[in-house]
C-alpha positions as CSV (number, residue, x, y, z in Angstrom):
1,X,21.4,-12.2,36.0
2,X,20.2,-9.1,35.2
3,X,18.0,-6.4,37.7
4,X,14.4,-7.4,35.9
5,X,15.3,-10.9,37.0
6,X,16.1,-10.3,40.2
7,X,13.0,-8.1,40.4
8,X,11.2,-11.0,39.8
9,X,12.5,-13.4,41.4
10,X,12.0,-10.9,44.4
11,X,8.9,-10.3,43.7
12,X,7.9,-14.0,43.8
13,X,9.1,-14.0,48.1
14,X,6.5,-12.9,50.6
15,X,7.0,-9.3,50.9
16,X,9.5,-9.4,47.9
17,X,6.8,-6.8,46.5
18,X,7.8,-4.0,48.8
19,X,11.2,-4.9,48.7
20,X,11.5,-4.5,44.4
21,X,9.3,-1.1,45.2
22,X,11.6,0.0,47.6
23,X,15.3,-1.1,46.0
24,X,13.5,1.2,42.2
25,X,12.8,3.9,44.5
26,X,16.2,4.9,45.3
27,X,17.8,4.1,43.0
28,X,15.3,6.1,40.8
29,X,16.2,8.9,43.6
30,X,20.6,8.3,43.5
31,X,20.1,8.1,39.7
32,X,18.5,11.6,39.5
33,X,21.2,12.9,42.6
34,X,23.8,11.7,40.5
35,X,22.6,13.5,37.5
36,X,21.9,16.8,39.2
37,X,25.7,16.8,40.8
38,X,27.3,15.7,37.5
39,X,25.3,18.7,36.3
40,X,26.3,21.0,39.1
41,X,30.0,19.7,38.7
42,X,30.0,20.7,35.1
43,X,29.1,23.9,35.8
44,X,31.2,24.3,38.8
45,X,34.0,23.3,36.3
46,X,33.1,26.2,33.7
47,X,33.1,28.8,35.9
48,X,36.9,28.0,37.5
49,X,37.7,28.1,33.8
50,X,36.6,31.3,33.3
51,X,37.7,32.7,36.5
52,X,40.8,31.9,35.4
53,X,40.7,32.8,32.4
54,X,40.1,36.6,33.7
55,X,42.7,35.9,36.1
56,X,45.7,35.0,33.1
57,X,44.3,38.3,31.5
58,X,44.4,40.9,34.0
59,X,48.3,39.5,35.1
60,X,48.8,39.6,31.1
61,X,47.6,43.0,30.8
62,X,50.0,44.0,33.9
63,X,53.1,42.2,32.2
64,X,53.1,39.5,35.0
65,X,54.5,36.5,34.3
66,X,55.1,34.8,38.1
67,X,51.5,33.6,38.8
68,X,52.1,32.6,42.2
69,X,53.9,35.9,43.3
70,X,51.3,37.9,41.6
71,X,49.7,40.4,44.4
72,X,53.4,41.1,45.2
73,X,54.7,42.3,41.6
74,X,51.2,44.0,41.3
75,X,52.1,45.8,44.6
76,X,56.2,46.5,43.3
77,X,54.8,47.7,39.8
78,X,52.1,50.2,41.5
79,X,55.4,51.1,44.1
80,X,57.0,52.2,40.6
81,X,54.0,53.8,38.7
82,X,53.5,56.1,42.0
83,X,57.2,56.6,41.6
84,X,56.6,58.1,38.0
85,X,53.7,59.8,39.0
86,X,55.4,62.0,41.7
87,X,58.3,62.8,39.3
88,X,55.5,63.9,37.3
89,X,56.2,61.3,34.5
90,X,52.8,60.1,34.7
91,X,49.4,60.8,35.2
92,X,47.9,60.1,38.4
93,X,45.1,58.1,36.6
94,X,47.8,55.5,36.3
95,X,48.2,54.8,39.9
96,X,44.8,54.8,40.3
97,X,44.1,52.2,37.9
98,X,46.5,50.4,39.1
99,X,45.1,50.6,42.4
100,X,41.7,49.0,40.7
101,X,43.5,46.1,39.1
102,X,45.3,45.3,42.1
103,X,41.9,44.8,44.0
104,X,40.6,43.7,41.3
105,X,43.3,40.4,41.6
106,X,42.9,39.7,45.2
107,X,38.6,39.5,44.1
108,X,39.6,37.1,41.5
109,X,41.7,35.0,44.3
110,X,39.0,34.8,46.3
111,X,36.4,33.7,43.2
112,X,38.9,31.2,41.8
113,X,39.2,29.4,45.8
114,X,35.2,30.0,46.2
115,X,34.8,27.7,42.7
116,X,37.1,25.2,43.4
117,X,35.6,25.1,47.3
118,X,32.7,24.5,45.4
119,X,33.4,22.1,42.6
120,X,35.3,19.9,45.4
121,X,31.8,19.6,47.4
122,X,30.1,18.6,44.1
123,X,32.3,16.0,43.3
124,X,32.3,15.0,46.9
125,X,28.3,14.4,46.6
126,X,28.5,12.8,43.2
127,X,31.0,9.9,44.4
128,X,28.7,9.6,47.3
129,X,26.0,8.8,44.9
130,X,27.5,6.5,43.0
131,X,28.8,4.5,46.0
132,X,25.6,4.1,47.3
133,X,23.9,3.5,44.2
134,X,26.3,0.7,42.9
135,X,25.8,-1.0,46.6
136,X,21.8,-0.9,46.2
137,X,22.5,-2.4,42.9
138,X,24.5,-5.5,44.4
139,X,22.8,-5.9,47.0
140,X,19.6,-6.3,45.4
141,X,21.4,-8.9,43.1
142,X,22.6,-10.7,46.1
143,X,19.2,-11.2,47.8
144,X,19.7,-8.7,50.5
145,X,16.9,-8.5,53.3
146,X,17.1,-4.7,53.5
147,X,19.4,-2.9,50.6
148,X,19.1,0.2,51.9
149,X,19.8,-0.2,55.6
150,X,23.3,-2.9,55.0
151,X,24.3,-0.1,52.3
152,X,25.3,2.3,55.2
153,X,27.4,-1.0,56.6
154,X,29.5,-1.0,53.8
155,X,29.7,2.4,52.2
156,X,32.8,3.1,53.7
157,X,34.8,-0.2,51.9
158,X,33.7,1.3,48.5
159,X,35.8,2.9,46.6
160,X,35.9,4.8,43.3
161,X,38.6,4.8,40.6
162,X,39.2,6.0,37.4
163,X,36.1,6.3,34.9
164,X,33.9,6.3,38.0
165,X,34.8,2.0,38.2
166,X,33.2,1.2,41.7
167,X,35.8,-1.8,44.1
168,X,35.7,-2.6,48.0
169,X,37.7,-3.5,50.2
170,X,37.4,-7.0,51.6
171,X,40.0,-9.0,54.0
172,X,42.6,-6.2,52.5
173,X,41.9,-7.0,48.8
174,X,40.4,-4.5,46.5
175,X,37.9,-6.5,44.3
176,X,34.6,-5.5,42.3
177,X,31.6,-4.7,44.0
178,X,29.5,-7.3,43.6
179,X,32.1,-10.0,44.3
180,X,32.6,-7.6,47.7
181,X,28.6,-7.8,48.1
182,X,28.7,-11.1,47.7
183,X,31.5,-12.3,50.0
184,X,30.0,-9.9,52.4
185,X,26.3,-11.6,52.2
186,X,28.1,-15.0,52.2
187,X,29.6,-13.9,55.8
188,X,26.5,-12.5,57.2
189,X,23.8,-15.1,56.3
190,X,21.3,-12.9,58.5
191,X,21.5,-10.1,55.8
192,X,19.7,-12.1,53.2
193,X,16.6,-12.6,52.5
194,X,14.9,-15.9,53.4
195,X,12.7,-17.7,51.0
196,X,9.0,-18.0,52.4
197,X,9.2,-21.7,52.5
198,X,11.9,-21.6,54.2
199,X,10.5,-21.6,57.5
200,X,11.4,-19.1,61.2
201,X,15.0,-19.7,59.8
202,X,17.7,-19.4,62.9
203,X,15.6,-16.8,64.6
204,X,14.6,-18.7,67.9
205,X,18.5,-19.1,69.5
206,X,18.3,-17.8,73.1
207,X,18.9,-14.2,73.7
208,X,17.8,-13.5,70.3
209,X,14.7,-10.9,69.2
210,X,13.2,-13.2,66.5
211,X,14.1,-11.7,63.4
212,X,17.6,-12.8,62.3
213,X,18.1,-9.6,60.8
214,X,17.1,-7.4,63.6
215,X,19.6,-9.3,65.2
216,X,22.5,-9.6,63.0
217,X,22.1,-5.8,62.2
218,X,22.9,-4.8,66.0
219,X,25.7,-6.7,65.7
220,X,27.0,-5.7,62.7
């Protein structure tokens, strides 16, 4: 069953109207956040290329070959350059130079950990996206009374692997998604929607509100 018939079979419930209206909304609204932070990410993912790409050159251009030692043979090499200089084998534009390109590393350090910072955060937002989106999805498919609100129950079981392939957790199983929804629904009969003809359903138990929902949310 695909998302148009579940759409209309939604549609055909009392209230399943504001229900279709609300599940397209977001996921109009995740689609475009998940667009916007692949875009961001991709950029994000650029920019630490070049960065290092300056980086490799400058450390080339010194003759340094020990990346993660770096700022200390920039430092030993400037030691020997002002060595030279003060023997009067070379100029003191040398030193200074050196001086510029040393600085000039320690900005790149700081610009390389500023993108990655950044590209981490992206990626971050973009997972979250897709979590929630593929939960609105299966949840919709399974009936659910309220996508949006059970989605924040189970957002933390979700997972996501390689090629962005959404699981969850359920009883200490990884499994798809939807078979997660499902077994989850299945578990929590006051989560799904009840069929217009099918009556006040289990609401009037003593010490309940009314609303199964309302009910078995607070619980939850």
């Amino acid at each position: 069953m695909d998302l148009k018939e579940i759409y209309t079979k939604l549609e055909a419930m009392d209230g399943g109207s504001d229900i279709v209206a609300a599940v397209k909304s977001e996921i109009e609204k995740l689609n475009a956040e998940a667009k916007t932070h692949r875009e961001k990410a991709a950029a994000a993912q650029k920019e630490l290329e070049s960065s290092s790409g300056r980086y490799d050159a400058v450390l080339a251009a010194l003759g340094i070959e020990d990346k993660e030692n770096a700022a200390d043979a920039a430092k030993e090499l400037k030691g020997a350059l002002d060595a030279f200089s003060a023997s009067g084998k070379k100029p003191d534009e040398i030193a200074k130079e050196l001086s510029g390109l040393t600085k000039r590393l320690s900005e790149i350090d700081k610009e390389l950990a500023d993108t990655k910072a950044a590209k981490e955060a992206e990626t971050a937002k973009r997972v979250a996206a897709l979590k929630s989106n593929g939960l609105m999805q299966a949840l919709a498919k399974g009936n659910a009374a309220n996508p949006e609100a059970i989605s924040k129950i189970l957002l933390e079981n979700v997972t996501v692997g390689e090629n962005d392939e959404l699981a969850m957790q359920i009883g200490g199983e990884s499994v798809s998604i939807n078979d997660g929804v499902a077994a989850w629904l299945k578990d929590n009969a006051w989560a799904v929607k009840v069929n217009a003809s099918g009556g006040s359903g289990s609401g009037g138990h003593g010490g309940s509100s009314g609303d199964a929902f309302a009910d078995g949310f607070d619980n939850a």
